[in-house]
C-alpha positions as CSV (number, residue, x, y, z in Angstrom):
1,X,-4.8,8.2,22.5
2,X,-5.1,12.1,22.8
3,X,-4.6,15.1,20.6
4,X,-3.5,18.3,21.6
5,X,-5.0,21.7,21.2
6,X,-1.9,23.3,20.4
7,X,-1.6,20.9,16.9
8,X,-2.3,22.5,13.7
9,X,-5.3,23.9,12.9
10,X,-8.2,23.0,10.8
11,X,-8.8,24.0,7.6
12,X,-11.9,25.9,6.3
13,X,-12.6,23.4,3.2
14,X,-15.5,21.5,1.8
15,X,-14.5,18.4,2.0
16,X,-10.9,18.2,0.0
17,X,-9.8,14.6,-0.3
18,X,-6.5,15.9,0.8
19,X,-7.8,18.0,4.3
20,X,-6.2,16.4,7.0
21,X,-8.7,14.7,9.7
22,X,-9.8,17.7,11.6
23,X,-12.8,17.9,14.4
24,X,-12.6,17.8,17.8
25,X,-14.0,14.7,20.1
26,X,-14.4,15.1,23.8
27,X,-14.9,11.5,26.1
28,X,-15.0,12.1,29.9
29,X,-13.9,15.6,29.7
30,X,-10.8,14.5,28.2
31,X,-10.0,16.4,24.5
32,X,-9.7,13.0,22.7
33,X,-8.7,13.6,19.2
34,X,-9.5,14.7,15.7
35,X,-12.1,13.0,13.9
36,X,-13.9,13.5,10.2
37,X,-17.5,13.3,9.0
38,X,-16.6,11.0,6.0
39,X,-18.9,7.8,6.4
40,X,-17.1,4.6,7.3
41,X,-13.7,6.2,7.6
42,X,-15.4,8.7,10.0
43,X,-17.0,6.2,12.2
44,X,-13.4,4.2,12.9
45,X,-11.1,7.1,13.2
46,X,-13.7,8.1,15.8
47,X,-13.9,4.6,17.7
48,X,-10.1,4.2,17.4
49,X,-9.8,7.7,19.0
50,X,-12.8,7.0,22.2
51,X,-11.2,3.3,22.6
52,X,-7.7,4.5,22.8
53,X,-6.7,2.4,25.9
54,X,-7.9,-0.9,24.4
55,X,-5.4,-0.2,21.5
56,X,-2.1,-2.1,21.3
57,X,0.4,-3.5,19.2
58,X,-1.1,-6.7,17.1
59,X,2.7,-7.9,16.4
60,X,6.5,-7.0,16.4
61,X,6.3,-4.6,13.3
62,X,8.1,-1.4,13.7
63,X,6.2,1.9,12.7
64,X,2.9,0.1,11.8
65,X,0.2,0.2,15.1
66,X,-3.1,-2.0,14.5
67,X,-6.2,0.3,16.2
68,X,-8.2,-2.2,18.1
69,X,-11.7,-1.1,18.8
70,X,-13.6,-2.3,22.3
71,X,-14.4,-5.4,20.8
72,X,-10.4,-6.0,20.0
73,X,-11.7,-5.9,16.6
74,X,-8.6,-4.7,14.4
75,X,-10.3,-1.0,12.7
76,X,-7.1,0.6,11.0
77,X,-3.2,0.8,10.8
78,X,-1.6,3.6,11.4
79,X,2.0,4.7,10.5
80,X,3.7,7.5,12.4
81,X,6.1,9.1,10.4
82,X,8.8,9.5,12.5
83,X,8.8,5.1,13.0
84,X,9.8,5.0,9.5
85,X,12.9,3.3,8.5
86,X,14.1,6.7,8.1
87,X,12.7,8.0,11.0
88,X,14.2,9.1,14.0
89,X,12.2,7.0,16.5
90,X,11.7,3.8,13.6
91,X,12.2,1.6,16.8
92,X,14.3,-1.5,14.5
93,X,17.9,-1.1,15.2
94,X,18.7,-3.3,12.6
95,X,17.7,-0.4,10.6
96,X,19.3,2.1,13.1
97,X,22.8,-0.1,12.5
98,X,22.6,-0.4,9.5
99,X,21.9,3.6,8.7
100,X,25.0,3.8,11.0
101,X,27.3,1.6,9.7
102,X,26.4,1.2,6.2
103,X,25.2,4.6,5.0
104,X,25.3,3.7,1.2
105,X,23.7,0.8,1.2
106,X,20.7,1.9,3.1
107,X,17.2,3.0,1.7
108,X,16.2,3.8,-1.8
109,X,17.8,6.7,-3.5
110,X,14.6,6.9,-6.4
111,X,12.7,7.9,-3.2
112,X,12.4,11.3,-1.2
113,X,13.0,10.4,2.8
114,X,10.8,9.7,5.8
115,X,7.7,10.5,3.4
116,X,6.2,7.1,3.6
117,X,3.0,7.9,5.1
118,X,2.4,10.5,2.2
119,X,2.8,8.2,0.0
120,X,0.5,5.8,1.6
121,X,-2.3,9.1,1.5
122,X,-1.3,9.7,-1.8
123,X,-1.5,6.7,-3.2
124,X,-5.3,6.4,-1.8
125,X,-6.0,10.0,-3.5
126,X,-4.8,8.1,-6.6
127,X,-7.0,5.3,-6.4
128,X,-9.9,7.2,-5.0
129,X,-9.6,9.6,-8.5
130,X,-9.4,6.7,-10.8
131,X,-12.6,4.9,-9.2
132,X,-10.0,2.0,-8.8
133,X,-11.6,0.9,-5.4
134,X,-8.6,-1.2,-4.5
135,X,-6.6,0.7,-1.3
136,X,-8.5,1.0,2.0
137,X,-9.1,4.4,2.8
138,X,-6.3,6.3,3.8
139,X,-5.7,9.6,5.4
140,X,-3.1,12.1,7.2
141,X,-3.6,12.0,10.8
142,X,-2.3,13.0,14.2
143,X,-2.5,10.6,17.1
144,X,-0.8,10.1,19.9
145,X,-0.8,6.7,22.5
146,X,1.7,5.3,25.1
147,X,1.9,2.2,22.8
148,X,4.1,4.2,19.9
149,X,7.9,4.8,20.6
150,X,8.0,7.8,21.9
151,X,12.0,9.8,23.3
152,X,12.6,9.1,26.9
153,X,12.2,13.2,27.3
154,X,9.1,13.1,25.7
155,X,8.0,10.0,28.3
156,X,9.3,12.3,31.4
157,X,7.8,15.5,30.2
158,X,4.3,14.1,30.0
159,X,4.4,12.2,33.5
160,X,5.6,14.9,34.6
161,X,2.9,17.2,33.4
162,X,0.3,14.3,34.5
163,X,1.8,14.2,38.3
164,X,1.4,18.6,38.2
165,X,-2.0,18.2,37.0
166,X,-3.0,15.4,39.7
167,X,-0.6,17.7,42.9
168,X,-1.3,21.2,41.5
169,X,-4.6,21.3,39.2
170,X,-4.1,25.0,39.2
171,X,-0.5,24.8,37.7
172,X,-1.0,21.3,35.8
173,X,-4.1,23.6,34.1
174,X,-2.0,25.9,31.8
175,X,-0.1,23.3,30.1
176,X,-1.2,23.9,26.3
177,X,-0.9,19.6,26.3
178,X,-1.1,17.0,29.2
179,X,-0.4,13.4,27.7
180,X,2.2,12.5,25.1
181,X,2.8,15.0,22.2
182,X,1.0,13.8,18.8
183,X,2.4,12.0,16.2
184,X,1.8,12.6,12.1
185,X,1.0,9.5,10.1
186,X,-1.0,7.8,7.5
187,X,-4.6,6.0,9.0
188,X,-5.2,3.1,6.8
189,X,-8.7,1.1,7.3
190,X,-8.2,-2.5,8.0
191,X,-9.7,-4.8,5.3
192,X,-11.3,-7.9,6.9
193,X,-11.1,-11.8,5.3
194,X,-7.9,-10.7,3.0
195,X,-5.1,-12.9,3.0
196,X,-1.8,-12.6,1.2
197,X,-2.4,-12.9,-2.4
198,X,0.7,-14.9,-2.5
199,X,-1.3,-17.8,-0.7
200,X,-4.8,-17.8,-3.1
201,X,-2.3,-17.2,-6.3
202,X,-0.6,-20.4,-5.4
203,X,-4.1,-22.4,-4.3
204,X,-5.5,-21.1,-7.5
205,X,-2.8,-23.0,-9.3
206,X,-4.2,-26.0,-8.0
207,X,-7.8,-25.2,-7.7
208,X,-8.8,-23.5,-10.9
209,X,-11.2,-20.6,-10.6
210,X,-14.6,-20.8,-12.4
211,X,-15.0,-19.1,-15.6
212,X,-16.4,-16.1,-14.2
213,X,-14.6,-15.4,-11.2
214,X,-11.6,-15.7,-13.0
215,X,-12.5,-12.8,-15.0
216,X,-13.4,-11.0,-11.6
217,X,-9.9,-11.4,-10.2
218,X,-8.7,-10.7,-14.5
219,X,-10.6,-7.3,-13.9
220,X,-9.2,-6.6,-10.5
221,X,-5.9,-7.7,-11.3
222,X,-5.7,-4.9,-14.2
223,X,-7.0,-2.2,-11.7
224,X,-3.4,-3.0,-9.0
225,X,-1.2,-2.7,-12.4
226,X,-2.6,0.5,-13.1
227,X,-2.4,1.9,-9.4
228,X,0.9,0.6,-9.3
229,X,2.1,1.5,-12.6
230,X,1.1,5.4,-12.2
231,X,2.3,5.7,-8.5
232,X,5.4,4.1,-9.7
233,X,5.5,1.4,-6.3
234,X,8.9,0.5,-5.8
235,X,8.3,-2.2,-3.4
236,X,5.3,-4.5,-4.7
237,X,5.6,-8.2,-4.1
238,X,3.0,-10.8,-4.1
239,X,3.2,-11.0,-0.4
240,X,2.1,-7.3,0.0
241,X,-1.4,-6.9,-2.2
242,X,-4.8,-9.1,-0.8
243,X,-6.7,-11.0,-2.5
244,X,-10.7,-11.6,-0.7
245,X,-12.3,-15.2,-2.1
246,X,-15.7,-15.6,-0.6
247,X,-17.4,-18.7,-2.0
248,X,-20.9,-18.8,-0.2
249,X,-23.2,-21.6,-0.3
250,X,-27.1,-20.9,0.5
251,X,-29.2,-23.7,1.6
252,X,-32.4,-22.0,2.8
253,X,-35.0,-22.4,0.7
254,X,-34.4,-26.2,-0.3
255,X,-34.7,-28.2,3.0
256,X,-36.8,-31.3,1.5
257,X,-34.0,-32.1,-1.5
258,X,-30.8,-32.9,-1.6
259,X,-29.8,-29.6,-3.8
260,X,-27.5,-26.8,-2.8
261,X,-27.6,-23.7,-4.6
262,X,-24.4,-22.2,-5.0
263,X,-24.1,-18.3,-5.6
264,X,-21.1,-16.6,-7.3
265,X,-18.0,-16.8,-5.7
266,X,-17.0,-12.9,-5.2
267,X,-12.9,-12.3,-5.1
268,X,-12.0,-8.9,-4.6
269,X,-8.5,-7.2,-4.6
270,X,-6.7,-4.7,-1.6
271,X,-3.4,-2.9,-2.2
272,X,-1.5,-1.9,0.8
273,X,1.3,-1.3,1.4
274,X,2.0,1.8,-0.5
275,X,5.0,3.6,1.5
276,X,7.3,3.1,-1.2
277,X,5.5,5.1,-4.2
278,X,5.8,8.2,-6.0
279,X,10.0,8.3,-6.2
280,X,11.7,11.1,-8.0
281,X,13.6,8.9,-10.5
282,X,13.6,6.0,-12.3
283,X,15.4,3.4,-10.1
284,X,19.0,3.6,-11.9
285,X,21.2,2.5,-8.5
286,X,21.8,-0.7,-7.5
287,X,18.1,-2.3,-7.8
288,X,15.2,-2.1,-10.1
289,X,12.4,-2.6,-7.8
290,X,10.1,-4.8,-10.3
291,X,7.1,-5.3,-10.1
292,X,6.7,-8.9,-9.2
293,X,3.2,-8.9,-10.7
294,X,4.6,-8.9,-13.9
295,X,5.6,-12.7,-13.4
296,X,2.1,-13.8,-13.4
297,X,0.1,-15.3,-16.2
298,X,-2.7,-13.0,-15.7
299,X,0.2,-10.2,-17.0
300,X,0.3,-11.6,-19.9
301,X,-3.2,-11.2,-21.3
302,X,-3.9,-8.0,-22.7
303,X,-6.0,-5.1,-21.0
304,X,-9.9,-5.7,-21.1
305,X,-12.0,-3.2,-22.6
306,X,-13.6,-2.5,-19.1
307,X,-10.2,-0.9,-17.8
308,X,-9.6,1.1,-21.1
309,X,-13.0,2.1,-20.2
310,X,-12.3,3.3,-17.0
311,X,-8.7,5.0,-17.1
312,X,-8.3,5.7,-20.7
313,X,-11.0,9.1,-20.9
314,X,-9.5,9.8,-16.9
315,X,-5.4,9.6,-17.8
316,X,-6.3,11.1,-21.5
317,X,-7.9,14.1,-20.4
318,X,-4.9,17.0,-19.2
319,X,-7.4,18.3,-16.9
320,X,-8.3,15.0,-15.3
321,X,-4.1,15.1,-14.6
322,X,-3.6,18.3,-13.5
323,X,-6.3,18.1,-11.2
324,X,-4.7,15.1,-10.1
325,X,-1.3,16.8,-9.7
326,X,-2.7,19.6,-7.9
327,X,-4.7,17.4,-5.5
328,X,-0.5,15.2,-4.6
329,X,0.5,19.4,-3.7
330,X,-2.1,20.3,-1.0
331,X,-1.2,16.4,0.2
332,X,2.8,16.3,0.4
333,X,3.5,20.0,0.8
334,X,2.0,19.7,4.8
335,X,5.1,17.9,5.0
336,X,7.8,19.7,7.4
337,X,10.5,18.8,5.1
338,X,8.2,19.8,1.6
339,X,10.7,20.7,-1.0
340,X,8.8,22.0,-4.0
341,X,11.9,21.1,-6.5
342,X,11.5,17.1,-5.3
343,X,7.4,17.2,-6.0
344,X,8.3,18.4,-9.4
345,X,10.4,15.3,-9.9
346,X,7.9,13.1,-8.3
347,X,5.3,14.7,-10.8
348,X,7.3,13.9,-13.8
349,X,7.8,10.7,-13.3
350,X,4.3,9.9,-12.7
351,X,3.7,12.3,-16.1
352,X,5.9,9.6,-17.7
353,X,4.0,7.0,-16.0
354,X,0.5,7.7,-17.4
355,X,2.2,8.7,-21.2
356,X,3.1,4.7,-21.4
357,X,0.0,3.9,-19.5
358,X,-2.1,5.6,-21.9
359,X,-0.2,4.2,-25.1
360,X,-0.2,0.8,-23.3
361,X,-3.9,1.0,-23.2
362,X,-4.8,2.4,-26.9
363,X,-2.7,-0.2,-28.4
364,X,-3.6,-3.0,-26.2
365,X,-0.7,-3.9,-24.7
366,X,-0.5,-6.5,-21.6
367,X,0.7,-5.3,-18.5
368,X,3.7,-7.5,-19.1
369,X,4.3,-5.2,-22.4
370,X,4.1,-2.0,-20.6
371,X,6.4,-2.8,-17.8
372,X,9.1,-3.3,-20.7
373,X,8.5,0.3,-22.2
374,X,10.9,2.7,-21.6
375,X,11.2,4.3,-18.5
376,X,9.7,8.1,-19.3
377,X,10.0,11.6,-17.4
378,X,7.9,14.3,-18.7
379,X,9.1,17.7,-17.2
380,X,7.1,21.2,-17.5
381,X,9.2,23.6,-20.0
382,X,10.7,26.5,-18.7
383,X,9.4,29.3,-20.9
384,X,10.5,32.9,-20.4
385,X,7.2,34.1,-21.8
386,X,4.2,34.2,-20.3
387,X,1.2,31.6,-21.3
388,X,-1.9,30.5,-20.7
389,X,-0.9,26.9,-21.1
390,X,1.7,24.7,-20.2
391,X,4.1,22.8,-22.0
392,X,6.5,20.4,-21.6
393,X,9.4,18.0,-22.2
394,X,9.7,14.2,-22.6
395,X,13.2,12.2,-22.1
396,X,14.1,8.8,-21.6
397,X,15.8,7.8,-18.7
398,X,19.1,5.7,-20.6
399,X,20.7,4.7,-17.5
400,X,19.8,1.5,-15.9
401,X,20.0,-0.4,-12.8
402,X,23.1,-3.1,-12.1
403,X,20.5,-5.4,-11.3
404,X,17.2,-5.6,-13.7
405,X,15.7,-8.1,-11.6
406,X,16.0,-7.4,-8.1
């Protein structure tokens, strides 16, 4: 896994949760990569940048790479943009035929293309501004390894420059990049003893919870509806969000009886999966895009007090928002394809999103409730006078998809 020093340069910022990963790492002489100084984060984009050789592909999935560390210890996912479904080099030709042959029918017209690794940042930025807690860190990255699908020019060009390097050091020395050119994409950290939430929903069925840590997974529960909700996911199943149940038992302490003292189980919740956010409509086509979350019975109780308590002064406050807007900009517009008129959309959606959040949450409304609400878009008023302060327009969206469920 390499970088090249003729990538975009760093920024001079102070730490902007939107600054791409910048920093450069040197193993054996070799330029090795961009790295940040942000704790955890830091530390694996670091060892998943040194260890490049030992990474590879955990399964079959197109445009999704596992980083294995030295250890083969699975340290982060990372998405190159151009292996999206609606990316060039997405290496699925089902997808590929069916972009080909069935044009209509393909993708999601609520969402702007080939942005899903933005989303996947920007859905991080989200949760990180809320205090959710729920994604794994997420960033904007550039890395490049013979494991991701890569043109067969691109393949030729860098043996090519490798065999010039190894024959002629003098020529194979001027080349601004040796190895494989670097790929743009989202670097997720990978969340260890999570399984599909699908599976402990269903075993929970059978096994109630304890009082208490059914109120844990209640409270964590409330904080993926409200992630969701604002970000507007378009593609959130119960086979795509984590659920963590660690039940420990700790026996030290009473060798000589018979007792076991059993601590509190801890459950804890991981959203992933977050490609498919941030769209710049209401689904109105074909599909609906539900959340499937909504189905559960923990949708029907009401929002605690401890969520209100959270998000309410956050979404409430229009500085808290704009801050939040203006933190989505510096993310999506380092996108090649950036078109300012599509954010705007995006925005007002998720402007319409937190209006029903926020009214969900005053009048204590269940998440079930406030999936029903109408669909709102809240648009900044054109004004042909100059002012300090912004206003702006609310609509309904009337139109509908053909199917409400799907």
């Amino acid at each position: 896994m390499t970088m090249s020093s003729s990538s975009p340069q760093p920024s001079k910022g102070h730490g902007n949760e939107t600054d791409e990963l910048w920093g450069f790492a040197w193993f054996n002489n070799q330029e090795a990569g961009y790295y940040p100084n942000e704790g955890q984060f830091g530390a694996c984009f670091i060892v998943s940048l040194l260890w490049a050789g030992k990474m590879s592909h955990l399964c079959q999935l197109p445009g999704l790479s596992p980083l294995l560390s030295h250890s083969q210890k699975i340290i982060g996912v990372f998405k190159p943009k151009n292996e999206e479904p609606y990316g060039q080099l997405n290496p699925k030709w089902t997808k590929w035929l069916q972009k080909l042959c069935c044009p209509c029918c393909f993708g999601r017209d609520c969402l702007v293309l080939n942005q899903g690794y933005l989303s996947e940042a920007g859905a991080s930025l989200v949760d990180q501004k809320l205090e959710l807690n729920i994604v794994p860190r997420t960033k904007v990255v550039y890395l490049a390894s013979e494991t991701f699908n890569y043109s067969a020019i691109d393949r030729v060009k860098s043996r090519g420059k490798r065999l010039a390097l190894e024959k002629v050091p003098k020529v194979g020395q001027r080349f601004n990049r040796i190895g494989l050119p670097p790929k743009v994409g989202s670097f997720q950290l990978f969340v260890e003893g999570y399984k599909d939430a699908d599976y402990w929903l269903r075993r929970f069925e059978a096994e109630p919870l304890p009082e208490n840590t059914n109120r844990q997974l209640l409270l964590q529960f409330e904080r993926l509806v409200v992630l969701d909700y604002i970000i507007r996911n378009t593609d959130r199943g119960n086979d795509n969000w984590l659920i963590k149940y660690d039940c420990p038992l700790d026996s030290a302490g009473v060798r000589d009886s018979d007792w076991v003292v059993v601590k509190e189980p801890i459950i804890k919740l991981a959203a992933i999966d977050n490609g498919l956010a941030f769209p710049l409509k209401h689904p109105d086509s074909w599909r609906a895009y539900p959340f499937y979350w909504a189905w559960l019975p923990q949708a029907k109780i009401p929002f605690s007090q401890e969520i209100k308590d959270l998000i309410l002064p956050k979404i409430s406050d229009p500085n808290f928002v704009k801050d939040l807007e203006e933190d989505l900009y510096e993310l999506f517009k380092k996108d090649p394809g950036f078109d300012r008129g599509q954010f705007h959309k995006q925005i007002a959606v998720m402007r319409g999103q937190i209006l029903n959040l926020t009214q969900a949450l005053k009048d204590g409304k269940s998440p079930l409730h406030l999936v029903q609400m109408p669909p709102v878009i809240v648009e900044t008023a054109r004004s042909h006078q100059r002012s300090t302060s912004e206003s702006y327009t609310q609509s309904f969206q009337s139109r509908k998809p053909f199917f409400s469920w799907w």
